[in-house]
N, C-alpha and C positions, 0 to 999 in steps of 0.2 A: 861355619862352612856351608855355603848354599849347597842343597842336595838338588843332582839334578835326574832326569827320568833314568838316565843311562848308568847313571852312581845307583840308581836303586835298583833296578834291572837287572845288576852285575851279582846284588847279594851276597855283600861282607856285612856278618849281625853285627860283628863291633861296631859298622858306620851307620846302619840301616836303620828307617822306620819301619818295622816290620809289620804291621797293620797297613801302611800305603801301600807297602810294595803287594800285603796281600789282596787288598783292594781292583789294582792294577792289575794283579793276575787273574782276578776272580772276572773282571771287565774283559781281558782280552779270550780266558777260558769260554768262558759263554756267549762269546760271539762264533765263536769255532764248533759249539756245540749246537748253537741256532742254527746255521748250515748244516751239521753234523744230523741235527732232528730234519728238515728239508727233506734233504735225502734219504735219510731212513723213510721218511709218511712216503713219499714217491716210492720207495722199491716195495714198502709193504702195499700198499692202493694199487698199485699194477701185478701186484702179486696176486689180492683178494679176489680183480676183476678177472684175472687170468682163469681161476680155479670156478669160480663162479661160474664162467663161462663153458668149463672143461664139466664140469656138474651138470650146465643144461644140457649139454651133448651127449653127457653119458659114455664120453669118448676118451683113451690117451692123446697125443698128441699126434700119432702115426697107425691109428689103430681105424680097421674099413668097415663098415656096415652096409646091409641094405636098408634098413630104416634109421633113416637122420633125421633129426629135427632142423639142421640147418649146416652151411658150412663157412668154416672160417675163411676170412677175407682180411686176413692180413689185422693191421693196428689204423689207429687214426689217432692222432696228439688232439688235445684239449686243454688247458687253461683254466686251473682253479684257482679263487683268489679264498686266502690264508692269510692268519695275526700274520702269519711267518714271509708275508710275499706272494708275489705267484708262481705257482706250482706246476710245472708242465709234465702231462704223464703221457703214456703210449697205453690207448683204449683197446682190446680186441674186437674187434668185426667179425658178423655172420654175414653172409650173404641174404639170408631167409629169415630176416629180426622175428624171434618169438617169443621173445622175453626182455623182460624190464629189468636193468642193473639195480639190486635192493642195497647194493654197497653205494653210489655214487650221492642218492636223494638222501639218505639217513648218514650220509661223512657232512653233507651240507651242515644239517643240523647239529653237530656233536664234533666240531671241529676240534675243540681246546680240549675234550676230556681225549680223545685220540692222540693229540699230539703228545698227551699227557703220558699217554700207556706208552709210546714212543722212545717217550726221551727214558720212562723208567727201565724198558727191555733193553737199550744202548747202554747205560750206565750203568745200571743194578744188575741187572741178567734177571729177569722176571721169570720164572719156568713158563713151560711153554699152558700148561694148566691154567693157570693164572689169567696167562695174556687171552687165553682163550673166553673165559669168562668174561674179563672185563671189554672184549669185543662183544659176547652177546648183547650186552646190556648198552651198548651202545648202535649194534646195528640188527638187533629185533634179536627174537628166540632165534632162530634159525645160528647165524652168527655164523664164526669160521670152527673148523676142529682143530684141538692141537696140534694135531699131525700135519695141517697147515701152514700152523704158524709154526710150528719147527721149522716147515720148508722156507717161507718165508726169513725167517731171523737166520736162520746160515748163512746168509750175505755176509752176516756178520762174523761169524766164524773163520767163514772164507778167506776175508782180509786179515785177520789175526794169523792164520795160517802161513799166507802169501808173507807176511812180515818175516815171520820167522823162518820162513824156508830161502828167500830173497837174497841172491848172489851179492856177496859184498867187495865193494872195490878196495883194493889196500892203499887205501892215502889219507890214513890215520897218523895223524904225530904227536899226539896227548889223547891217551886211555885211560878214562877213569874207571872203577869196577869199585861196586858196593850192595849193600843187600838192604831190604828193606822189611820186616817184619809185621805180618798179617794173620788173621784168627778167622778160620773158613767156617763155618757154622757145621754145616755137612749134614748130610739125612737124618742123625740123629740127635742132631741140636747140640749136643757136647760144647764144640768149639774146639781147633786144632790149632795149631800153631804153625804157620810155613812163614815162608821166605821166597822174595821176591830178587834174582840177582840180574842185577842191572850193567849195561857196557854204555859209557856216552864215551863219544869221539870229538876230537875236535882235526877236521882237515889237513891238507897241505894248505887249501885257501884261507882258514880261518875261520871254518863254518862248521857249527859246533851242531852232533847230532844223536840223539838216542838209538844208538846201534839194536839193540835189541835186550830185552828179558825171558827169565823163565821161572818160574814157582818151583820152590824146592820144599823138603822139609827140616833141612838143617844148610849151614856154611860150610861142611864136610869139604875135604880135598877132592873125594870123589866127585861131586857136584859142582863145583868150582871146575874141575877139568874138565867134564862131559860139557859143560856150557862155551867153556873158552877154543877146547875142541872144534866142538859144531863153529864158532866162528871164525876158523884155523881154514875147515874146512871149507869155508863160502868163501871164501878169499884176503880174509884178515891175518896176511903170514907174516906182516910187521915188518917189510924192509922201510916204510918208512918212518916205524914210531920210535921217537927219541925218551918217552919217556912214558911209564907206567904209573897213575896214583892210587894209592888203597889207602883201605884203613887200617890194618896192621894184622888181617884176619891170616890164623897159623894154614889153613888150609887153602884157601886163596894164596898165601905165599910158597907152598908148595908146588899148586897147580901150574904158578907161573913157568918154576921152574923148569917145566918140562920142554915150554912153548916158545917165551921169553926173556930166553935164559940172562940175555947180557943184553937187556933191555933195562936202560936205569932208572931203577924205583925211586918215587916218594910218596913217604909215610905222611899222612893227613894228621899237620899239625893240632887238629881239632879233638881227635881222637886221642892224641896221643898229655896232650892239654889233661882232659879227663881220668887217664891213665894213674897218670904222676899226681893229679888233686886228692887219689885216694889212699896216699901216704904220708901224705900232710896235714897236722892238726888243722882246725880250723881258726886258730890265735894266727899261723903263720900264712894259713893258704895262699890271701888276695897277696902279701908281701912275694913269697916267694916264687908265685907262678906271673907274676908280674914280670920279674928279672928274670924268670924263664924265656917270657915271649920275648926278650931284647934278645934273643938269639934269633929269630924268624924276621925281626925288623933290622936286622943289622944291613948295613950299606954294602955288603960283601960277603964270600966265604970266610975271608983272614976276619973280621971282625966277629962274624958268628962263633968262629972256632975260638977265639980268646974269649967273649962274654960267656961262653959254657966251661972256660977255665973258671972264669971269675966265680959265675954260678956253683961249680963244684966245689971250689975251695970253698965258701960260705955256709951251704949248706949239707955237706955229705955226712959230717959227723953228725945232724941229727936228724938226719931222715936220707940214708944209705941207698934203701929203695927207690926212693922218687929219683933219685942219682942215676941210678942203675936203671932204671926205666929209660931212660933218654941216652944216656951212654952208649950202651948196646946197638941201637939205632942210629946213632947221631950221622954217619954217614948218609942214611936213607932218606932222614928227616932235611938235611940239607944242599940236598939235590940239586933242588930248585934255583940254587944260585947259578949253576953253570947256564942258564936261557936268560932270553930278554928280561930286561928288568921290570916292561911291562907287563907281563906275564906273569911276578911274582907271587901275585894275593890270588890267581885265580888257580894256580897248578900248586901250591903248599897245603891245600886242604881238598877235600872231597866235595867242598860246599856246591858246584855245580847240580853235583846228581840229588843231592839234601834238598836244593830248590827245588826238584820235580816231588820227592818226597811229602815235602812238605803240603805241593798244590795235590797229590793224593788224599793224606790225611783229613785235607779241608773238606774235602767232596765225602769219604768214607766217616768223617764224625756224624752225619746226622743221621748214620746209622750203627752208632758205637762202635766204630771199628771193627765189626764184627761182619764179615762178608756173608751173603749165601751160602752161595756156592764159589767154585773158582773161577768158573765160564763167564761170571760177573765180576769177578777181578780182573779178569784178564782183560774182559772187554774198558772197563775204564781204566787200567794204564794202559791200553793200547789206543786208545782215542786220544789221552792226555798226551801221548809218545807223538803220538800224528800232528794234533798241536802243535807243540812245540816246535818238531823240526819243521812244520812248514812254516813257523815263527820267525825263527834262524835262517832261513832261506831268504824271507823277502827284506828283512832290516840287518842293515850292513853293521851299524853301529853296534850290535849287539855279537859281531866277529872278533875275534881273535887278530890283532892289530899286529904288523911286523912280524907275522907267522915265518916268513922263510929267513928271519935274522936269528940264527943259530950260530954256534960258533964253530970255525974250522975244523975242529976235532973235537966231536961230544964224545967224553969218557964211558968206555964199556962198564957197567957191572962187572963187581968183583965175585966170584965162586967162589965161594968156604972150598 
Protein backbone atom coordinates (compact mmCIF):
# COMPACT_ATOMS: atom_id res chain seq x y z
CA UNK A 1 0.00 0.00 0.00
CA UNK A 2 1.63 3.33 -1.02
CA UNK A 3 1.88 5.52 2.22
CA UNK A 4 1.03 8.89 1.60
CA UNK A 5 2.02 12.26 3.75
CA UNK A 6 -1.56 12.40 4.85
CA UNK A 7 -1.82 8.42 5.87
CA UNK A 8 1.34 9.37 7.87
CA UNK A 9 0.15 12.62 9.26
CA UNK A 10 -3.03 10.81 10.51
CA UNK A 11 -0.91 8.37 12.96
CA UNK A 12 -2.28 4.83 13.13
CA UNK A 13 1.22 2.60 14.56
CA UNK A 14 -0.30 -0.35 13.01
CA UNK A 15 -0.04 1.32 9.37
CA UNK A 16 2.87 3.95 10.08
CA UNK A 17 6.57 4.39 9.50
CA UNK A 18 7.06 5.71 12.65
CA UNK A 19 10.63 7.24 12.14
CA UNK A 20 9.21 9.19 8.79
CA UNK A 21 6.38 10.31 10.28
CA UNK A 22 8.96 11.43 13.23
CA UNK A 23 11.24 13.05 10.80
CA UNK A 24 8.39 15.04 9.35
CA UNK A 25 7.48 16.21 12.65
CA UNK A 26 10.76 16.96 13.77
CA UNK A 27 11.02 19.14 10.00
CA UNK A 28 7.80 20.91 10.50
CA UNK A 29 8.48 21.36 14.66
CA UNK A 30 11.61 23.39 14.03
CA UNK A 31 10.46 25.52 11.47
CA UNK A 32 7.84 26.95 14.11
CA UNK A 33 10.46 27.07 16.53
CA UNK A 34 12.97 29.07 14.13
CA UNK A 35 10.18 31.73 14.10
CA UNK A 36 9.44 30.98 17.58
CA UNK A 37 13.63 31.84 18.54
CA UNK A 38 12.93 35.30 15.80
CA UNK A 39 10.74 36.49 18.05
CA UNK A 40 12.04 35.57 21.27
CA UNK A 41 15.94 37.41 20.12
CA UNK A 42 13.45 40.65 19.03
CA UNK A 43 11.50 40.89 22.59
CA UNK A 44 14.78 40.06 24.42
CA UNK A 45 17.17 42.79 22.23
CA UNK A 46 14.56 45.44 22.67
CA UNK A 47 14.05 44.52 26.12
CA UNK A 48 18.18 44.72 26.92
CA UNK A 49 18.17 48.20 24.91
CA UNK A 50 15.23 49.37 26.86
CA UNK A 51 16.94 48.89 30.31
CA UNK A 52 20.13 49.80 29.06
CA UNK A 53 18.80 52.88 28.19
CA UNK A 54 16.61 53.32 31.63
CA UNK A 55 20.39 52.60 33.52
CA UNK A 56 21.94 55.72 31.49
CA UNK A 57 19.06 57.91 32.76
CA UNK A 58 19.03 56.74 36.03
CA UNK A 59 15.25 57.12 35.59
CA UNK A 60 11.72 54.95 35.77
CA UNK A 61 9.74 55.44 33.11
CA UNK A 62 7.66 58.35 34.58
CA UNK A 63 9.91 59.43 37.12
CA UNK A 64 11.09 63.84 36.87
CA UNK A 65 14.47 65.19 37.77
CA UNK A 66 16.41 68.26 37.64
CA UNK A 67 19.62 66.69 36.53
CA UNK A 68 19.13 64.52 33.18
CA UNK A 69 21.57 63.10 31.16
CA UNK A 70 19.17 63.20 28.30
CA UNK A 71 15.58 62.65 27.36
CA UNK A 72 13.56 60.04 25.60
CA UNK A 73 12.51 60.54 22.14
CA UNK A 74 10.33 57.92 21.52
CA UNK A 75 11.72 54.41 19.26
CA UNK A 76 13.30 54.26 15.80
CA UNK A 77 12.99 50.56 13.87
CA UNK A 78 16.37 49.11 12.56
CA UNK A 79 17.20 46.02 10.51
CA UNK A 80 19.43 43.37 11.70
CA UNK A 81 20.56 40.86 9.50
CA UNK A 82 20.57 37.07 11.24
CA UNK A 83 21.44 33.05 10.29
CA UNK A 84 17.54 33.51 11.29
CA UNK A 85 16.64 36.49 8.52
CA UNK A 86 16.08 39.75 9.20
CA UNK A 87 15.20 40.98 12.23
CA UNK A 88 13.27 44.26 12.71
CA UNK A 89 13.36 45.86 16.42
CA UNK A 90 12.03 49.22 17.90
CA UNK A 91 15.56 51.11 19.17
CA UNK A 92 14.80 53.77 22.07
CA UNK A 93 15.84 57.34 21.40
CA UNK A 94 17.25 60.30 23.56
CA UNK A 95 17.14 63.37 22.44
CA UNK A 96 20.76 64.45 23.96
CA UNK A 97 22.78 60.98 22.53
CA UNK A 98 25.46 60.46 25.40
CA UNK A 99 26.01 57.14 25.34
CA UNK A 100 26.87 54.25 23.09
CA UNK A 101 24.56 50.94 22.96
CA UNK A 102 27.24 48.09 24.44
CA UNK A 103 24.33 45.64 23.56
CA UNK A 104 23.80 46.33 19.84
CA UNK A 105 28.05 46.17 18.65
CA UNK A 106 28.74 42.98 20.95
CA UNK A 107 24.93 41.02 19.59
CA UNK A 108 26.93 41.74 16.10
CA UNK A 109 29.64 39.69 17.00
CA UNK A 110 27.95 36.67 19.06
CA UNK A 111 24.99 36.23 17.12
CA UNK A 112 24.65 32.31 17.13
CA UNK A 113 25.88 31.74 20.82
CA UNK A 114 22.59 34.33 21.76
CA UNK A 115 20.34 32.80 19.61
CA UNK A 116 21.60 29.70 21.28
CA UNK A 117 20.80 30.91 25.06
CA UNK A 118 17.34 31.84 23.35
CA UNK A 119 16.16 28.97 21.98
CA UNK A 120 17.45 27.17 25.34
CA UNK A 121 15.31 29.82 27.89
CA UNK A 122 12.00 28.94 25.30
CA UNK A 123 12.42 25.36 25.54
CA UNK A 124 14.31 24.42 28.68
CA UNK A 125 13.30 27.30 31.00
CA UNK A 126 16.99 28.32 31.84
CA UNK A 127 16.75 30.16 35.40
CA UNK A 128 17.08 33.34 35.28
CA UNK A 129 20.88 33.00 37.01
CA UNK A 130 21.99 31.14 34.30
CA UNK A 131 20.76 33.19 31.48
CA UNK A 132 22.26 35.90 33.18
CA UNK A 133 25.80 34.58 33.10
CA UNK A 134 25.63 33.33 29.91
CA UNK A 135 24.66 37.03 28.64
CA UNK A 136 27.75 38.36 30.35
CA UNK A 137 30.05 36.26 28.58
CA UNK A 138 28.67 37.21 25.64
CA UNK A 139 28.09 41.02 25.89
CA UNK A 140 31.30 42.14 28.30
CA UNK A 141 31.42 41.97 32.39
CA UNK A 142 28.90 44.39 32.71
CA UNK A 143 26.00 42.14 30.89
CA UNK A 144 22.30 42.15 32.13
CA UNK A 145 21.11 41.28 35.97
CA UNK A 146 18.88 38.46 36.47
CA UNK A 147 16.32 40.64 37.58
CA UNK A 148 16.27 41.68 33.98
CA UNK A 149 16.15 38.89 32.46
CA UNK A 150 13.23 37.68 34.53
CA UNK A 151 11.64 40.93 33.14
CA UNK A 152 12.46 40.14 29.92
CA UNK A 153 11.45 36.12 29.76
CA UNK A 154 7.91 36.79 31.19
CA UNK A 155 6.78 37.57 27.82
CA UNK A 156 6.88 34.15 28.12
CA UNK A 157 5.06 33.35 30.96
CA UNK A 158 2.52 35.93 29.89
CA UNK A 159 1.46 33.72 26.82
CA UNK A 160 1.29 30.55 28.94
CA UNK A 161 -0.90 32.43 31.14
CA UNK A 162 -3.17 34.02 28.31
CA UNK A 163 -3.65 30.25 27.00
CA UNK A 164 -4.90 29.10 30.05
CA UNK A 165 -7.12 31.79 31.12
CA UNK A 166 -8.43 32.31 27.19
CA UNK A 167 -12.45 32.29 26.85
CA UNK A 168 -13.27 29.09 25.00
CA UNK A 169 -15.92 28.77 22.30
CA UNK A 170 -18.26 25.74 22.67
CA UNK A 171 -18.06 23.97 19.31
CA UNK A 172 -16.33 21.08 20.31
CA UNK A 173 -17.88 17.69 18.99
CA UNK A 174 -14.99 15.04 19.63
CA UNK A 175 -12.92 15.50 23.26
CA UNK A 176 -10.18 13.75 23.83
CA UNK A 177 -8.75 13.88 27.51
CA UNK A 178 -5.54 12.06 28.64
CA UNK A 179 -2.39 12.52 30.88
CA UNK A 180 1.03 12.44 30.15
CA UNK A 181 3.72 11.60 32.76
CA UNK A 182 6.81 13.74 33.55
CA UNK A 183 9.83 13.68 36.40
CA UNK A 184 10.47 17.66 37.60
CA UNK A 185 13.94 17.69 38.89
CA UNK A 186 13.07 20.43 41.59
CA UNK A 187 15.55 22.41 43.93
CA UNK A 188 16.57 19.51 45.43
CA UNK A 189 17.53 17.32 42.45
CA UNK A 190 15.33 14.37 43.93
CA UNK A 191 13.10 14.10 40.86
CA UNK A 192 9.08 14.09 41.28
CA UNK A 193 6.85 12.52 39.46
CA UNK A 194 3.58 14.67 37.82
CA UNK A 195 1.33 14.63 35.18
CA UNK A 196 0.44 16.58 32.49
CA UNK A 197 -3.59 16.50 31.68
CA UNK A 198 -4.27 17.32 28.31
CA UNK A 199 -8.01 18.43 26.36
CA UNK A 200 -7.66 18.23 22.38
CA UNK A 201 -10.86 19.10 20.57
CA UNK A 202 -11.82 18.57 17.40
CA UNK A 203 -14.67 21.32 15.98
CA UNK A 204 -17.95 21.59 14.45
CA UNK A 205 -15.66 22.42 11.10
CA UNK A 206 -13.40 19.78 11.56
CA UNK A 207 -10.32 21.55 12.93
CA UNK A 208 -8.75 19.68 15.40
CA UNK A 209 -7.06 21.80 18.49
CA UNK A 210 -5.15 21.46 21.80
CA UNK A 211 -7.67 23.05 24.16
CA UNK A 212 -5.55 23.42 26.86
CA UNK A 213 -3.30 21.57 29.88
CA UNK A 214 -2.20 21.60 33.28
CA UNK A 215 0.52 19.77 35.48
CA UNK A 216 -0.82 17.79 38.19
CA UNK A 217 0.66 15.39 40.69
CA UNK A 218 -1.64 12.42 40.32
CA UNK A 219 -4.96 11.31 37.62
CA UNK A 220 -7.02 11.92 40.97
CA UNK A 221 -10.91 12.51 40.35
CA UNK A 222 -10.12 15.71 42.10
CA UNK A 223 -7.80 16.81 39.42
CA UNK A 224 -9.54 15.48 36.61
CA UNK A 225 -12.56 17.83 37.88
CA UNK A 226 -10.77 21.02 38.79
CA UNK A 227 -9.26 20.82 35.09
CA UNK A 228 -12.40 19.99 33.28
CA UNK A 229 -14.24 22.56 35.50
CA UNK A 230 -11.97 25.46 34.64
CA UNK A 231 -12.96 24.58 30.90
CA UNK A 232 -16.77 24.34 31.89
CA UNK A 233 -16.14 27.54 32.96
CA UNK A 234 -14.40 29.35 29.91
CA UNK A 235 -17.21 28.10 27.85
CA UNK A 236 -16.77 24.37 27.07
CA UNK A 237 -20.48 23.57 28.43
CA UNK A 238 -20.80 20.63 25.69
CA UNK A 239 -24.02 21.33 23.83
CA UNK A 240 -22.24 20.44 20.92
CA UNK A 241 -20.10 17.42 21.87
CA UNK A 242 -21.24 14.07 20.75
CA UNK A 243 -18.75 12.29 22.07
CA UNK A 244 -16.01 11.91 24.95
CA UNK A 245 -12.61 9.69 24.26
CA UNK A 246 -10.37 8.49 27.39
CA UNK A 247 -8.45 5.99 28.34
CA UNK A 248 -10.17 4.21 30.85
CA UNK A 249 -8.76 6.51 33.78
CA UNK A 250 -11.23 5.62 37.28
CA UNK A 251 -10.92 9.19 38.11
CA UNK A 252 -11.37 10.92 34.86
CA UNK A 253 -14.51 8.76 34.58
CA UNK A 254 -15.74 10.11 37.60
CA UNK A 255 -14.99 13.70 37.00
CA UNK A 256 -16.91 13.38 33.78
CA UNK A 257 -19.81 12.53 35.51
CA UNK A 258 -20.39 15.38 36.97
CA UNK A 259 -20.02 17.68 33.80
CA UNK A 260 -20.82 15.19 30.91
CA UNK A 261 -23.03 13.37 32.15
CA UNK A 262 -24.86 11.89 29.01
CA UNK A 263 -22.21 12.63 26.73
CA UNK A 264 -21.26 9.29 25.04
CA UNK A 265 -17.88 7.82 25.83
CA UNK A 266 -15.27 5.81 24.26
CA UNK A 267 -12.90 3.82 25.65
CA UNK A 268 -9.38 3.96 23.71
CA UNK A 269 -9.16 0.77 22.18
CA UNK A 270 -5.36 1.04 22.66
CA UNK A 271 -5.36 1.12 26.21
CA UNK A 272 -7.67 -1.26 26.66
CA UNK A 273 -5.56 -3.76 24.06
CA UNK A 274 -2.93 -3.50 26.92
CA UNK A 275 -5.38 -4.08 29.66
CA UNK A 276 -6.49 -7.64 28.50
CA UNK A 277 -2.54 -8.49 27.17
CA UNK A 278 -1.90 -8.76 30.94
CA UNK A 279 -4.00 -11.89 31.50
CA UNK A 280 -2.94 -13.78 28.78
CA UNK A 281 0.02 -16.23 28.62
CA UNK A 282 2.36 -15.26 26.27
CA UNK A 283 1.82 -18.96 24.06
CA UNK A 284 -1.68 -17.42 23.44
CA UNK A 285 -1.36 -13.47 23.50
CA UNK A 286 -0.63 -12.57 19.59
CA UNK A 287 -3.65 -15.40 18.73
CA UNK A 288 -6.09 -14.10 21.06
CA UNK A 289 -5.75 -10.37 21.04
CA UNK A 290 -5.69 -10.68 17.31
CA UNK A 291 -9.54 -12.00 17.35
CA UNK A 292 -9.92 -9.45 19.86
CA UNK A 293 -9.09 -6.50 17.52
CA UNK A 294 -11.85 -8.09 14.78
CA UNK A 295 -14.21 -6.58 17.14
CA UNK A 296 -12.91 -2.75 16.53
CA UNK A 297 -12.49 -3.72 12.70
CA UNK A 298 -15.93 -5.01 12.24
CA UNK A 299 -17.96 -3.34 9.32
CA UNK A 300 -20.74 -2.51 12.02
CA UNK A 301 -22.09 -2.51 15.60
CA UNK A 302 -24.22 -5.97 14.72
CA UNK A 303 -20.86 -7.56 13.55
CA UNK A 304 -18.81 -6.17 16.57
CA UNK A 305 -21.24 -7.45 19.02
CA UNK A 306 -21.36 -11.16 17.53
CA UNK A 307 -17.32 -11.40 16.90
CA UNK A 308 -17.18 -10.58 20.85
CA UNK A 309 -19.73 -13.60 21.26
CA UNK A 310 -17.45 -15.54 19.22
CA UNK A 311 -14.30 -14.05 21.20
CA UNK A 312 -16.10 -15.11 24.55
CA UNK A 313 -17.09 -18.38 23.77
CA UNK A 314 -13.43 -19.34 22.68
CA UNK A 315 -11.61 -18.00 25.30
CA UNK A 316 -13.41 -17.29 28.69
CA UNK A 317 -12.86 -20.57 30.20
CA UNK A 318 -9.09 -19.97 30.06
CA UNK A 319 -8.51 -16.61 30.76
CA UNK A 320 -11.89 -15.27 32.52
CA UNK A 321 -10.19 -12.01 33.24
CA UNK A 322 -9.10 -10.79 29.86
CA UNK A 323 -13.19 -11.59 29.24
CA UNK A 324 -14.25 -9.52 31.83
CA UNK A 325 -11.88 -6.75 31.07
CA UNK A 326 -13.63 -6.00 27.74
CA UNK A 327 -17.19 -7.16 28.74
CA UNK A 328 -17.74 -4.64 31.46
CA UNK A 329 -16.97 -1.91 28.91
CA UNK A 330 -17.98 -3.28 25.61
CA UNK A 331 -20.72 -0.66 25.40
CA UNK A 332 -18.00 2.22 25.81
CA UNK A 333 -15.48 0.60 23.67
CA UNK A 334 -17.99 0.35 20.78
CA UNK A 335 -19.23 3.72 20.59
CA UNK A 336 -17.49 4.64 17.83
CA UNK A 337 -19.69 2.89 15.54
CA UNK A 338 -22.75 5.06 15.83
CA UNK A 339 -20.36 8.27 13.53
CA UNK A 340 -18.98 8.49 10.15
CA UNK A 341 -17.24 5.65 9.20
CA UNK A 342 -14.61 7.93 8.30
CA UNK A 343 -13.95 8.78 11.47
CA UNK A 344 -13.60 5.31 12.78
CA UNK A 345 -9.63 4.87 13.41
CA UNK A 346 -9.26 8.42 14.51
CA UNK A 347 -12.01 8.64 17.55
CA UNK A 348 -11.61 4.38 18.78
CA UNK A 349 -8.27 5.26 20.41
CA UNK A 350 -6.68 8.34 22.12
CA UNK A 351 -3.75 8.17 19.53
CA UNK A 352 -4.46 12.01 18.55
CA UNK A 353 -3.31 13.41 21.81
CA UNK A 354 -0.16 10.23 21.86
CA UNK A 355 1.04 12.06 18.73
CA UNK A 356 1.67 15.46 20.65
CA UNK A 357 3.13 13.12 23.41
CA UNK A 358 5.21 11.55 21.51
CA UNK A 359 6.70 14.87 19.65
CA UNK A 360 7.24 15.91 23.58
CA UNK A 361 9.12 13.01 24.64
CA UNK A 362 11.36 13.59 21.33
CA UNK A 363 12.54 17.12 22.55
CA UNK A 364 12.61 16.09 26.44
CA UNK A 365 15.02 12.82 25.84
CA UNK A 366 17.99 14.71 25.22
CA UNK A 367 17.59 15.63 28.56
CA UNK A 368 16.48 12.12 30.10
CA UNK A 369 13.12 13.04 30.71
CA UNK A 370 14.01 14.64 33.40
CA UNK A 371 12.69 18.34 33.41
CA UNK A 372 14.07 21.31 35.50
CA UNK A 373 11.83 22.85 36.73
CA UNK A 374 8.04 23.02 35.60
CA UNK A 375 8.21 26.73 34.17
CA UNK A 376 10.34 24.67 31.52
CA UNK A 377 7.73 22.16 31.06
CA UNK A 378 5.22 24.21 30.64
CA UNK A 379 6.86 26.48 28.39
CA UNK A 380 7.64 23.61 25.74
CA UNK A 381 4.16 22.00 25.67
CA UNK A 382 2.97 25.15 25.38
CA UNK A 383 5.12 26.15 22.31
CA UNK A 384 4.53 22.62 20.94
CA UNK A 385 0.43 23.28 21.66
CA UNK A 386 0.89 26.67 19.55
CA UNK A 387 2.46 24.61 16.87
CA UNK A 388 0.32 22.41 16.23
CA UNK A 389 -2.84 24.27 16.38
CA UNK A 390 -1.60 26.70 14.11
CA UNK A 391 -0.73 23.49 12.00
CA UNK A 392 -4.45 22.40 11.94
CA UNK A 393 -5.51 25.88 11.00
CA UNK A 394 -3.60 26.35 7.83
CA UNK A 395 -3.78 22.52 6.21
CA UNK A 396 -7.31 21.45 5.45
CA UNK A 397 -6.22 17.93 4.82
CA UNK A 398 -5.21 17.30 8.11
CA UNK A 399 -9.40 18.12 9.16
CA UNK A 400 -11.86 16.01 10.20
CA UNK A 401 -13.73 15.08 6.90
CA UNK A 402 -17.80 14.83 6.89
CA UNK A 403 -17.76 16.42 10.46
CA UNK A 404 -21.45 17.47 10.36
CA UNK A 405 -22.50 13.73 8.93
CA UNK A 406 -23.78 12.50 12.23
CA UNK A 407 -26.75 10.63 12.49
CA UNK A 408 -30.35 11.89 13.26
CA UNK A 409 -30.34 10.73 16.75
CA UNK A 410 -26.88 10.22 18.53
CA UNK A 411 -27.73 7.98 21.55
CA UNK A 412 -27.43 9.62 25.15
CA UNK A 413 -25.31 7.82 27.74
CA UNK A 414 -26.66 5.33 29.84
CA UNK A 415 -26.50 6.21 34.01
CA UNK A 416 -25.89 3.18 36.31
Amino acid sequence: MLRTRRSILEFYPEKQDITFMLKEAERDLWGFMREEMRRGFQHLLEGLLKYEQEEYLELERHERSGKRKGYRAGYSSITIKTSLGNIRIRRPRLRRQGYRSSVLPNYTKNERELLDLIANLYLVGVSTRKMSKGLESILGKEGVSATQVSIITNRAKEGIEEFHRRPLEDKYVYLYLDGISITIKGADRKGRKYLLLVAYGVDHRGIKEIIDFIPVRSESENNWSGFLFNLYERGLKGKKLKLVIVDGSKGLSNALDALYTRVLRQRCWAHKMRNVSNYIRKSDEEKCLEEAKGMYRAKNLRQALKRFKRWKARWEEAYPKAIHCIEKDLDELLNFFHFDRSHWKKIRTTNPIERLFREFRRRTNVMGNHMPNMNGCEKIFFVMSEFMNERWKRRKYLHFEKITRFPEVVPERKVA
